[in-house]
C-alpha positions in Angstrom: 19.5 -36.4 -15.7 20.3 -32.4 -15.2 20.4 -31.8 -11.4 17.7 -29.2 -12.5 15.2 -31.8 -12.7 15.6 -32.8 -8.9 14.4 -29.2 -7.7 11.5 -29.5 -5.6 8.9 -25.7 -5.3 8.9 -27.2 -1.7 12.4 -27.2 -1.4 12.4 -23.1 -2.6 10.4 -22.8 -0.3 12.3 -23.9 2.3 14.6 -22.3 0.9 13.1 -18.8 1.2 12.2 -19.2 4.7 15.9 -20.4 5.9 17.0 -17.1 4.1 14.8 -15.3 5.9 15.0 -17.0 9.6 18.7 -17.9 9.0 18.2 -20.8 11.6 16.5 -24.3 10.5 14.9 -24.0 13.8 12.8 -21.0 13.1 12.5 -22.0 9.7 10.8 -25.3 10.9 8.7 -23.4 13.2 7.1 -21.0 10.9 7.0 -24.1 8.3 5.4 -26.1 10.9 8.0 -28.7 9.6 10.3 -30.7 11.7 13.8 -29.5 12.2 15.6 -32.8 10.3 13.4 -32.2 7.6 14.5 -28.7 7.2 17.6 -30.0 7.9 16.9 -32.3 4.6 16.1 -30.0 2.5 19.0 -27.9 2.7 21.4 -30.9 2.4 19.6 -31.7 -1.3 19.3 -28.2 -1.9 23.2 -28.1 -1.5 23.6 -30.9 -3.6 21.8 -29.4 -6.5 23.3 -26.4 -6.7 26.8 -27.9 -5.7 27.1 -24.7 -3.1 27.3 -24.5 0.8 24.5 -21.7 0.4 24.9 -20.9 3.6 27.6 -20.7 6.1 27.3 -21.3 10.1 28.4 -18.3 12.6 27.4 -17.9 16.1 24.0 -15.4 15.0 22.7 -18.7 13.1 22.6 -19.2 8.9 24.7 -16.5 7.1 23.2 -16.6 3.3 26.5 -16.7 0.8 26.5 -14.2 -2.5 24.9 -17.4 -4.6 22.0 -17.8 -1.6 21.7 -13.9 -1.9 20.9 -14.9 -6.1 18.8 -17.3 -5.4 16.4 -15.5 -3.2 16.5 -12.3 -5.3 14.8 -14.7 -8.2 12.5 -16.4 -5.8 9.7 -14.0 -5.7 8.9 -13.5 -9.8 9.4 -17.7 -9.5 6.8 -18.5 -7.8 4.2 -15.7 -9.0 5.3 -17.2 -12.4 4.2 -20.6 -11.2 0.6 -19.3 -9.6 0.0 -17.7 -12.9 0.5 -21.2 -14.8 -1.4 -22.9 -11.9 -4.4 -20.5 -12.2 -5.0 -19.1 -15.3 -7.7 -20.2 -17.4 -9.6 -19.0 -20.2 -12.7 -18.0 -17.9 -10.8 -16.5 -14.9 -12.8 -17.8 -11.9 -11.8 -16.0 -8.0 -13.5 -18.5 -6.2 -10.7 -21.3 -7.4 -7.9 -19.0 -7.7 -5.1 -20.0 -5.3 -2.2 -17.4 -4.2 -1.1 -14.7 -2.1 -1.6 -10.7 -3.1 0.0 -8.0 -1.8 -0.9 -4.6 -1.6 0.3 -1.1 -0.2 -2.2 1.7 0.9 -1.1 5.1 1.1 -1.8 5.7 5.2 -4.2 8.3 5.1 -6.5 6.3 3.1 -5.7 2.7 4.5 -8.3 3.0 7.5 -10.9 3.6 5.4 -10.5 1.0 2.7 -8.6 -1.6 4.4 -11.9 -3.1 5.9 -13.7 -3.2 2.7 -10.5 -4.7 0.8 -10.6 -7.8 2.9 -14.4 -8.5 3.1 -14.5 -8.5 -0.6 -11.2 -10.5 -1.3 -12.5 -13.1 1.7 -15.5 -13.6 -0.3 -14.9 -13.7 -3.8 -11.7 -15.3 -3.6 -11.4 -17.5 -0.3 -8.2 -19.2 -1.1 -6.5 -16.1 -1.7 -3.6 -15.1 1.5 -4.3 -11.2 1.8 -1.2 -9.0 2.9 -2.2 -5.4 3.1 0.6 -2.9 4.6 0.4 1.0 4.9 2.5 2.6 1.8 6.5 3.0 2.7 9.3 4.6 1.0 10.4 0.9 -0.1 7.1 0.3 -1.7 7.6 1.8 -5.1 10.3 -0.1 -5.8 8.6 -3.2 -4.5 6.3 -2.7 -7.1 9.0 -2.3 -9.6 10.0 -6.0 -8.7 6.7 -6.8 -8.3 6.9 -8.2 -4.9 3.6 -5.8 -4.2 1.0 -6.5 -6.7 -0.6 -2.8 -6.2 0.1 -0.1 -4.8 -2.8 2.6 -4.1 -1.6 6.3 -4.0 -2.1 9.3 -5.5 1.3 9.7 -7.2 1.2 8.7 -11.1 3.8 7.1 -12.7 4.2 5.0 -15.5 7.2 3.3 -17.0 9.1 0.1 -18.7 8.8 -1.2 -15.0 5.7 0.2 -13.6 2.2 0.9 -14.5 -0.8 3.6 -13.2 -4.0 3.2 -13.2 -6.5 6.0 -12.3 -9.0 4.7 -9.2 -11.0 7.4 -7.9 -11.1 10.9 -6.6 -9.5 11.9 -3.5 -12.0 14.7 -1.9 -9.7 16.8 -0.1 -11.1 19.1 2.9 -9.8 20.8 5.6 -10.7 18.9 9.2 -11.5 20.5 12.5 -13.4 20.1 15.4 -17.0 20.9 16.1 -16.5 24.6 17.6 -13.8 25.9 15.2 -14.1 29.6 14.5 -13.7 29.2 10.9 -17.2 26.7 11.1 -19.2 29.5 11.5 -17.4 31.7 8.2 -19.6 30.9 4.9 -17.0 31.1 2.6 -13.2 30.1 3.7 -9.9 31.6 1.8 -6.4 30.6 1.7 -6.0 33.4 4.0 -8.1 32.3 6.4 -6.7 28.4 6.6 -3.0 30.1 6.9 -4.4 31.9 9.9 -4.2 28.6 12.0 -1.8 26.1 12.2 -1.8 22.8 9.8 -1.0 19.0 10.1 -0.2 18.0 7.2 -0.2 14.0 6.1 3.2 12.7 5.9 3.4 10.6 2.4 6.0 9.7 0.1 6.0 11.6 -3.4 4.3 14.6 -2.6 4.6 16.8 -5.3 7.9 16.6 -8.1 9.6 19.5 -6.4 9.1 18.2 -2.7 6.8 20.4 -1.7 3.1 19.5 -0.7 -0.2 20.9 -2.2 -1.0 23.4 0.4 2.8 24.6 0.2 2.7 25.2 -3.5 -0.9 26.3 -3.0 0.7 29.3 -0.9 3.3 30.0 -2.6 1.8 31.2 -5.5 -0.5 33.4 -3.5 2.5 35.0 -1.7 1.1 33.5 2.2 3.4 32.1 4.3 1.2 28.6 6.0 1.7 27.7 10.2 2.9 24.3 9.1 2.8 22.8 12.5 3.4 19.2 11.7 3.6 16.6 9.0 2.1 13.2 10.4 1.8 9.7 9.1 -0.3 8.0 12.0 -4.0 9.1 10.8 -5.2 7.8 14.2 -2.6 9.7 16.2 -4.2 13.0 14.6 -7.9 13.0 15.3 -7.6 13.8 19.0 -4.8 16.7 18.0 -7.7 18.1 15.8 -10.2 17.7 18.4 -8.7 19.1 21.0 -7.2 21.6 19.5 -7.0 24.8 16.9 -5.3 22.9 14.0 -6.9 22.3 10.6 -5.9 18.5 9.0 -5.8 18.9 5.7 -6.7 15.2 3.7 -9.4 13.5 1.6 -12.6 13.6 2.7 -13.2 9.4 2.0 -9.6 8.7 4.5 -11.6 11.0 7.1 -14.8 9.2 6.4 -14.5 6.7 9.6 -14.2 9.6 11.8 -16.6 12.4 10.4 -19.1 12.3 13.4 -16.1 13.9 15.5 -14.9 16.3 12.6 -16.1 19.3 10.8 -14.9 19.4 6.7 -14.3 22.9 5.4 -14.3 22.9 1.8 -11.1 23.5 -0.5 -10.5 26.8 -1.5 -10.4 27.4 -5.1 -6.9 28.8 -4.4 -6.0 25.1 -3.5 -8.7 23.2 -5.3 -6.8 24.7 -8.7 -2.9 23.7 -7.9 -3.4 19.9 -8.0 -6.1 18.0 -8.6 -4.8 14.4 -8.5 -7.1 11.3 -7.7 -6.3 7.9 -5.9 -4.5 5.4 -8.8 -3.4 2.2 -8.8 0.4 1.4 -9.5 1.2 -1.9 -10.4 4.2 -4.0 -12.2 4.3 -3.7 -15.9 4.1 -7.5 -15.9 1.1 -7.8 -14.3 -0.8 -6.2 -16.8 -2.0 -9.1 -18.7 -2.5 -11.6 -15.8 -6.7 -12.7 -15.2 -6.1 -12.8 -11.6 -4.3 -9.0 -12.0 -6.9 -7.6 -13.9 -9.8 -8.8 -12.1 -8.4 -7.6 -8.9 -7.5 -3.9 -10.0 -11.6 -3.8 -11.3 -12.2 -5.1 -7.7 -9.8 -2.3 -6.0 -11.6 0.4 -8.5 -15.1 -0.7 -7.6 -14.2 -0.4 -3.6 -12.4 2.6 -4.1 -15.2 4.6 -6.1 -17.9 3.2 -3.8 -15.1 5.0 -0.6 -15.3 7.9 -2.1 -18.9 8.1 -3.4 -19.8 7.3 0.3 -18.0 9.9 1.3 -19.6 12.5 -1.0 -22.7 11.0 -0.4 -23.3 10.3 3.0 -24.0 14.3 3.7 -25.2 17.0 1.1 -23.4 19.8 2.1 -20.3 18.9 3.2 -21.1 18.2 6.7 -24.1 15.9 8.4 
């Protein structure tokens, strides 16, 4: 009998949590395990692969180059075995069993997060939800598919990843209440350059670096008062509130907090440099997976009804 045959999933398991504890008594804590059973584990994981694994310093477990191997393959492993487990003909979310994982660009995330969960709790209640705001890692997470989707408004599609378009983005320009340029009926590039701008901070602006409103004014020869670039959309409300400064996002991110802001409409001058939407990036591998494709119709339903709410809930712009 191949020593192959005598690998447990439990024992991966195990396995991934030592890696990532590097001590069998954190391991057995977050496994809600005992220690000697950890302990177990490793000894007939050992035995299998006929490696130490790991070696013992004074900081705990150190993972050897095969451990390092091992781990590396560990995530497509078990996502391969959740796809055998659950897929059927009729794809049914109420007995699918897994985890997903997805990444929200942070302007957006406030906004959609809520809405994400409810309807993943209820449709699929067995399903583990990890939701993170989008980091510079998170692209190429996707490439390895240890994020199932990723929601941005960068495109990209290639042998490793795949985009999907969602929904339109809304941009405005955010101020509070008593801004001067509330009062102007029709607002120019001119005029926005006039005060100063936060900016959102996010990954992959545009290909040459440079942000919408940046190219925006470039072409028209204005020079913007670019006063910050922030990732922390709660952090930014009370700058724009108490202050002069225009926030320059999509109207459905701003949506939680559009009692305390007024939108000034995008300027054609901006309105015709980029006109990207929210997609949805996910691994080329995932394409074809019933659990995959039921969940990116899910995240397109949310994400239209975001930003139909948002162009909804007042007619003009503003309540």
């Amino acid at each position: 009998m191949s020593a192959l045959d005598d690998i447990r999933i439990g024992s991966l398991r195990v396995f991934k949590v030592l890696y990532e504890e590097r001590s069998t008594t954190k391991a057995a804590d977050r496994l809600n395990l005992s220690q000697s059973t950890v302990s177990y584990e490793l000894k007939k994981l050992r035995e299998i692969f006929d490696n130490p694994l790991f070696l013992r310093n004074r900081a705990g477990l150190l993972p050897n180059e095969h451990a390092h191997h091992i781990y590396n393959h560990l995530p497509q492993l078990f996502h391969d075995l959740e796809v055998l487990y659950n897929e059927r003909v009729d794809f049914d979310p109420q007995l699918f069993h897994g985890t997903v994982r997805i990444d929200i660009i942070e302007p957006l995330a406030m906004t959609v997060i809520p809405s994400i969960y409810q309807k993943l709790h209820a449709l699929c209640p067995h399903l583990q939800i990890v939701i993170r705001t989008w980091e510079e890692s998170s692209l190429e997470k996707i490439k390895q598919a240890e994020v199932d989707v990723g929601i941005h408004l960068h495109a990209i599609n290639s042998s490793q990843v795949r985009c999907q378009p969602a929904a339109p983005s809304n941009r405005v320009f955010a101020c509070h209440h008593h801004h001067p340029l509330k009062n102007k009926k029709e607002v120019s590039l001119q005029d926005i350059c006039a005060y100063p701008l936060i900016l959102p901070s996010v990954s992959h602006a545009n290909k040459d670096g440079k942000s919408i409103i940046e190219a925006a004014c470039e072409q028209q020869g204005i020079t913007p008062q670019i006063s910050a670039k922030i990732s922390y959309l709660p952090a930014i409300i009370p700058i724009i509130k108490s202050s002069s400064a225009l926030y320059f996002s999509s109207k459905t991110s701003l949506h939680a907090f559009r009692k305390d802001l007024y939108f000034i409409e995008v300027p054609d001058e901006v309105a015709t440099v980029d006109q990207r939407g929210y997609n949805l990036l996910y691994p080329n591998e995932r394409h074809d997976s019933p659990f995959h494709q039921w969940l990116r119709k899910l995240l397109i339903q949310i994400l239209s009804e975001s930003c139909g709410t948002a162009r909804s809930s007042d007619s003009p712009i503003n309540d």
